[in-house]
N, C-alpha and C positions, 0 to 999 in steps of 0.2 A: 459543465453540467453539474449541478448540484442532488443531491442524493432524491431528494421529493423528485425530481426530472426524471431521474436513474429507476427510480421506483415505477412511475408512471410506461416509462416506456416497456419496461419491460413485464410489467402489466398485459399492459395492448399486445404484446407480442406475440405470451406465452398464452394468451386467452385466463389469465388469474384476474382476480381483482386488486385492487390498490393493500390490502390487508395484506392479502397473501403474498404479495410480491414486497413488500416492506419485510414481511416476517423472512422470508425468503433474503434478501440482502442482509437482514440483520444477523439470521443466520451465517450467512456465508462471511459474513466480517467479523464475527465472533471466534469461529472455527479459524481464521487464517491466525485471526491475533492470538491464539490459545498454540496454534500449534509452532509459529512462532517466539513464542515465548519459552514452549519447552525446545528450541534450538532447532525444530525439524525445518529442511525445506519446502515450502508447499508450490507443486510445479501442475500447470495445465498445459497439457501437450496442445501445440498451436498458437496458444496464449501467453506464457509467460510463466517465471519462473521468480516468488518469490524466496530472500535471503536475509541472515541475519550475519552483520559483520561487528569488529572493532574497531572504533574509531580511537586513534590513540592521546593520551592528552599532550596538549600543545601550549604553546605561547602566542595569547592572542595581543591588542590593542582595541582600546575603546576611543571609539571614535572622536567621541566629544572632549575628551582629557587631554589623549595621546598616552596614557598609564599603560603601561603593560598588565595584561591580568593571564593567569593563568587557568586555561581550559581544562576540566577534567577528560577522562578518557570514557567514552558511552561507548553503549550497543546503538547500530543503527539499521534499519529497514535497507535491503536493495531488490531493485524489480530489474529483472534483465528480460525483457520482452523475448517472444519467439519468433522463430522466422515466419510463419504466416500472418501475424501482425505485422511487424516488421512492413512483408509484402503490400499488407493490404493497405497501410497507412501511406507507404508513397509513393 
């Protein structure tokens, strides 16, 4: 489902229009990413629980060479779903 999709549906849902339910997602992916950044968890009871972890640097290989390159070490995003997703999904 791509975000214009995401937008629309929940549009129809919530009885908003297309503006307001854009404004409304953008919001809410602005706030995840901000508070993500300053390291907070952001959790929806039901829904899921966003994370931020270390991913450590490594030794990788490039496919086309076979050269060894060296990966730095990032921050990365993790979603650990909740049990009523979970449920509902299978």
């Amino acid at each position: 489902m791509s975000k214009a999709e995401l937008v629309e549906k929940i549009a129809s849902q919530a009885g908003l229009t297309k503006a307001d339910a854009e404004r409304a997602v953008n919001a809410f992916v602005n706030v995840v990413t901000a508070g993500l950044k300053a390291g907070e968890d952001i959790t929806l009871v039901g829904f899921g629980t966003f994370t931020t972890g270390e991913r450590a640097a490594r030794q990788g290989r490039n496919p086309q060479t076979g050269e060894t390159i060296s990966i730095s070490a990032k921050k990365v995003v993790k979603f650990k779903p909740g049990k009523a997703l979970r449920e509902d999904v299978a």
